[in-house]
C-alpha positions in Angstrom: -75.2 -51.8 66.2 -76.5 -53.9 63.4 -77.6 -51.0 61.6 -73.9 -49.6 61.7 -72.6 -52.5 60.4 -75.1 -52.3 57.3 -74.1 -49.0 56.7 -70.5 -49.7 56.7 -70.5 -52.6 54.7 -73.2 -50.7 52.1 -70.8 -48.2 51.8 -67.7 -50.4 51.2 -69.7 -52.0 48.5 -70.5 -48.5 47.0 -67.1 -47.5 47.4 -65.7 -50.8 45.7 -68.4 -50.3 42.4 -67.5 -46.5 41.8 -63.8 -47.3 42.0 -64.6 -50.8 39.9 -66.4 -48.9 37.3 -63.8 -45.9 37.0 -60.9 -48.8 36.8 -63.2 -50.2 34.0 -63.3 -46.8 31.7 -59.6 -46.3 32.5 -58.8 -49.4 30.8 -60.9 -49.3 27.7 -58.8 -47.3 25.6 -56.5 -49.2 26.4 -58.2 -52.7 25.8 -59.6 -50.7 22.3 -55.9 -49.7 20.8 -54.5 -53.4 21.6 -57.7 -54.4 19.8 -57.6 -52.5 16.9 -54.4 -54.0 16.5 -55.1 -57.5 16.6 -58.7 -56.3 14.0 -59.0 -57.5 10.2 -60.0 -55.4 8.0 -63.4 -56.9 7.7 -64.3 -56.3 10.5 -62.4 -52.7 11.2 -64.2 -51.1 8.5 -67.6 -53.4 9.7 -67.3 -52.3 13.4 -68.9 -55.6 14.7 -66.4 -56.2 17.5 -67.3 -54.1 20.3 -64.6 -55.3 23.0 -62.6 -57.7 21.1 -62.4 -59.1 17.7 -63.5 -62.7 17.0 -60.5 -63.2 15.0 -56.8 -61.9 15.7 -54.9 -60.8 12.4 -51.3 -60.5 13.6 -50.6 -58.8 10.1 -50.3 -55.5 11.4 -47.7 -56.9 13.9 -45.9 -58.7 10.9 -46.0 -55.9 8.7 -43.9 -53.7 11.1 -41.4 -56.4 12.3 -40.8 -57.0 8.6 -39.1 -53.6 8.5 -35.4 -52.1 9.7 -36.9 -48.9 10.2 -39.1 -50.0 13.7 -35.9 -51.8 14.8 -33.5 -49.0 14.5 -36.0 -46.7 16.0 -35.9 -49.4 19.1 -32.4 -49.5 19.5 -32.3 -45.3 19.2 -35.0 -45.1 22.0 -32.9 -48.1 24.2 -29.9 -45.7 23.7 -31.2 -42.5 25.1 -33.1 -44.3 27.7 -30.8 -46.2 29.2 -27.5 -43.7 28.7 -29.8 -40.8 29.6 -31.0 -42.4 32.4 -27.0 -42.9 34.0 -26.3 -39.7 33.0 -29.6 -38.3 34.4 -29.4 -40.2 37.8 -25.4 -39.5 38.3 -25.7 -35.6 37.9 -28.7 -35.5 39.8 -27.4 -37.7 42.6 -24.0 -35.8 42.9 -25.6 -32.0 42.6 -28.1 -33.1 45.1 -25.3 -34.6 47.7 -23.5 -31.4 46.9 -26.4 -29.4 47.7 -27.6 -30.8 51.4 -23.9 -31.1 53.0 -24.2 -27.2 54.8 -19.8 -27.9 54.8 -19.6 -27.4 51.3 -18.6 -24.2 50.1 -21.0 -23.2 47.0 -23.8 -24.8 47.7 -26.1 -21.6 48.3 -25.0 -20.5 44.9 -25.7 -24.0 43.1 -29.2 -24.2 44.6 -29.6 -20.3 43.3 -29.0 -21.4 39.9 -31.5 -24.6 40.2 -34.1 -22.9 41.9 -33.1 -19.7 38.8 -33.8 -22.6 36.3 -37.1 -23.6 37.4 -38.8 -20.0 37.0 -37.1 -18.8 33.6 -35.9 -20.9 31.2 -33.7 -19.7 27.9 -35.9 -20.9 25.4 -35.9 -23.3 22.2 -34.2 -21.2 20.0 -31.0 -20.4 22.5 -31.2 -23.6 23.6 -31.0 -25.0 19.4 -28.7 -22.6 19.0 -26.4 -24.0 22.1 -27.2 -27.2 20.5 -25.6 -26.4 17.1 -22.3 -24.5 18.4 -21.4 -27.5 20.7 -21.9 -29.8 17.7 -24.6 -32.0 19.0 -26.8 -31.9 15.9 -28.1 -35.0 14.6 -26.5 -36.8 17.2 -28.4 -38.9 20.1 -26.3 -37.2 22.8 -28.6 -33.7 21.6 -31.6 -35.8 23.6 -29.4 -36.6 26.6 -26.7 -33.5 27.7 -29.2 -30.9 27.4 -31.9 -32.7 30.1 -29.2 -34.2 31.9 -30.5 -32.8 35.3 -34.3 -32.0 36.4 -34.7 -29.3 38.5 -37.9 -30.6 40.3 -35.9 -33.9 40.8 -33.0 -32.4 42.4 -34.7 -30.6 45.1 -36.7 -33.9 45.9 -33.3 -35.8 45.9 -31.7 -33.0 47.7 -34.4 -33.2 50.9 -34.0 -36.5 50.8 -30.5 -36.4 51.3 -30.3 -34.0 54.0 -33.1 -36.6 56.0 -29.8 -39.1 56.4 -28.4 -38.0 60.2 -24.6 -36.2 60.2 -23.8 -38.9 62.6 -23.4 -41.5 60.3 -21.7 -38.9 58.0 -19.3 -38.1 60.3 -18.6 -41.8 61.9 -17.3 -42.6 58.3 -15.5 -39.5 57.9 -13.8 -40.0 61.4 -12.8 -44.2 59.9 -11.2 -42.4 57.4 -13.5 -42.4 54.5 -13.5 -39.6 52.0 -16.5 -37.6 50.2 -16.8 -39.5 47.4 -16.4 -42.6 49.6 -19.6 -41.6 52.0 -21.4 -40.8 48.9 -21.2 -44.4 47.4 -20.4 -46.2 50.2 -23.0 -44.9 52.5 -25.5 -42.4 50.9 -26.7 -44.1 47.6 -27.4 -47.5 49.7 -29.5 -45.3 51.4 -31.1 -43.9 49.0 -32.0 -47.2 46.5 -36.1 -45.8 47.3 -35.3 -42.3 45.9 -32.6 -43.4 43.0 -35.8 -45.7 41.5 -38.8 -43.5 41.7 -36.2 -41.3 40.0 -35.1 -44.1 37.6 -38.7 -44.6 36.6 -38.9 -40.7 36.0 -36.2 -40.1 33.8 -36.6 -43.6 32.2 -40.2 -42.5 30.8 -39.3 -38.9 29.9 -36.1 -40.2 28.1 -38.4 -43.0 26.1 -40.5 -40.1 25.2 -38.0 -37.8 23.7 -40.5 -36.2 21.0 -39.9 -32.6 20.5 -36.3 -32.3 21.1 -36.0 -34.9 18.1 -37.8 -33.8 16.0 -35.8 -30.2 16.6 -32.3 -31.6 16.8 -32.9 -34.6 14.4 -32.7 -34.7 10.3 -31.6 -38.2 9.8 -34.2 -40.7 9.8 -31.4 -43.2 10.8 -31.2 -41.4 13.9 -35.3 -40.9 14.6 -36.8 -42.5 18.0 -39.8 -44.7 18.4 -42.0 -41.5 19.4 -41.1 -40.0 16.4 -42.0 -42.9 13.9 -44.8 -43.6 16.1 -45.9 -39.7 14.7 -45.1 -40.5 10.9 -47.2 -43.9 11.4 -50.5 -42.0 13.1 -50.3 -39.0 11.1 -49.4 -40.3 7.7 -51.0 -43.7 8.1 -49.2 -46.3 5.2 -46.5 -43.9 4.9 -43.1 -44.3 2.2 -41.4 -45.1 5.6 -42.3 -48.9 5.3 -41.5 -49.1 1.6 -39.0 -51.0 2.1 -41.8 -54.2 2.0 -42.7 -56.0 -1.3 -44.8 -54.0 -3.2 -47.0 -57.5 -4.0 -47.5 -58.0 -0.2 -50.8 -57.5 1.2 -50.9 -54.5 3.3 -52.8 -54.3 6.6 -55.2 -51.7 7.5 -53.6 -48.3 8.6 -55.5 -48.1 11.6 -54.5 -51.4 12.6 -50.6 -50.4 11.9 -50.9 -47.3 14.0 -52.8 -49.1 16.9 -49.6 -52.1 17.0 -47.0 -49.0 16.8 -49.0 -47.6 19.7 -48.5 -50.5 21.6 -45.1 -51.4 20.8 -43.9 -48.3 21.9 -45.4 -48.4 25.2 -45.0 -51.8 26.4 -41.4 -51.2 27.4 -42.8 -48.8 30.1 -45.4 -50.8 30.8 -43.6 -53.9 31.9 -40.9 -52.0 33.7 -43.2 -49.6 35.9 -44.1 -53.1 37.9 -41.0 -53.6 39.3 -40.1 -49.9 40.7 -43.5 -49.2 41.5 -43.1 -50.7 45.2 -40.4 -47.9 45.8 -42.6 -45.4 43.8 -44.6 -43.7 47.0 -41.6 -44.6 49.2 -39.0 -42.5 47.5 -41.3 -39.7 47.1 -42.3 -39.6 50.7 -38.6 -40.2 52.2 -38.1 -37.1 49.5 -40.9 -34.9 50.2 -41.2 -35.0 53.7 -38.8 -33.4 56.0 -38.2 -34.0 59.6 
């Protein structure tokens, strides 16, 4: 007996280290970018820090607050986020509904066309050239309208819908209530699990618009945070901050591509705490049928 309990309790232990120890390597390049941030440039182009520089230079920090150009870039990527987001969850939602009520007439040929869009795909140069007739060029809605509904994340929503019992759809349709009225009256309460592991989805792929941008967008004015982030790593100092004194002392490049690194992912970062507790939830109540 006491030798079972040894062996249990050694292999808790070994099981906490291992998992301990691949937590840890997860997190260092993490830890390493905010780091490089915070680094002088003594001691960047030294490499005595190992973990953590002894000093934190917040010039890197300064330098890009001091410009319009990360600011605008913000307020682009908070546009598509958040308006992409609505429009992604409120086609989504509906086309799922649609989908998992067996009364509605269509519905065979809707999921056809989903399930059609999942295996072939037109392509980027159709799809830049549907892009350009319908006059969405070098506007944000060309990062929103054209992704406004995931294929994956219908299906998911779909199952989940059909999991709610026709009983309670039909109790509110015999008090009276119409479609649209069971769907927000009834089914989205339901479904708050589901709508924020989907939120969290579509929130990160929207903040990550990167190739669709840089396809549909010419004016700088217009660029998102991803896409500066790109000018920053792969052009280092680039004319893009000129906008500085030119007798200001500039910080390091690396240094200015590690704080743009971390600026554009905090967002993310800080909201993925709050949905996470419905993350598994929504998936399972989505993924699992019977």
């Amino acid at each position: 007996m006491r030798t079972s309990n040894f062996s249990n309790r050694l292999m808790d232990t070994t099981v906490i280290v291992i998992l301990t120890l691949l937590t840890l390597l997860c997190l260092m390049p993490i830890v390493n970018v905010v780091a490089m941030s915070f680094a002088s440039l003594n001691e960047i182009v030294s490499g005595n820090f190992i973990l953590w520089p002894k000093q934190l230079d917040w010039k890197a920090y300064h330098y890009i607050f001091n410009t319009g150009v990360f600011f605008s870039s913000l307020r682009n990527t908070g546009w598509i986020t958040v308006v992409g987001t609505i429009v992604n969850l409120a086609v989504t939602s509906l086309l799922a509904y649609v989908c998992s009520r067996k009364r509605f007439s269509g519905r065979r040929m809707l999921l056809f066309m989903v399930l059609f869009s999942m295996l072939f795909s037109g392509g980027m140069i159709p799809t830049y050239l549907v892009v350009k007739a319908t006059g969405l060029m070098n506007t944000l809605w060309a990062l929103v309208i054209p992704t406004a509904v995931s294929a994956f994340n219908l299906l998911v929503m779909r199952e989940f819908f059909e999991s709610i019992h026709e009983s309670i759809i039909e109790s509110a349709t015999i008090d009276g209530c119409n479609d649209l009225g069971i769907f927000f009256k009834i089914v989205l309460p339901l479904s708050i699990p589901s709508l924020a592991t989907f939120t969290l989805f579509y929130a990160v792929s929207n903040w990550n618009q990167y190739f669709s941008a840089i396809l549909y967008l010419n004016k700088s004015s217009l660029w998102p945070l991803q896409i500066l982030l790109r000018q920053v790593v792969l052009i280092g100092q680039s004319d893009i901050y000129s906008q500085l004194s030119a007798g200001e002392a500039l910080p390091m490049p690396v240094s200015t591509q590690m704080a743009t690194v971390v600026l554009a992912s905090a967002p993310i970062v800080v909201l993925y705490p709050f949905l996470q507790r419905y993350f598994v939830k929504g998936l399972s109540l989505g993924a699992v049928k019977g």
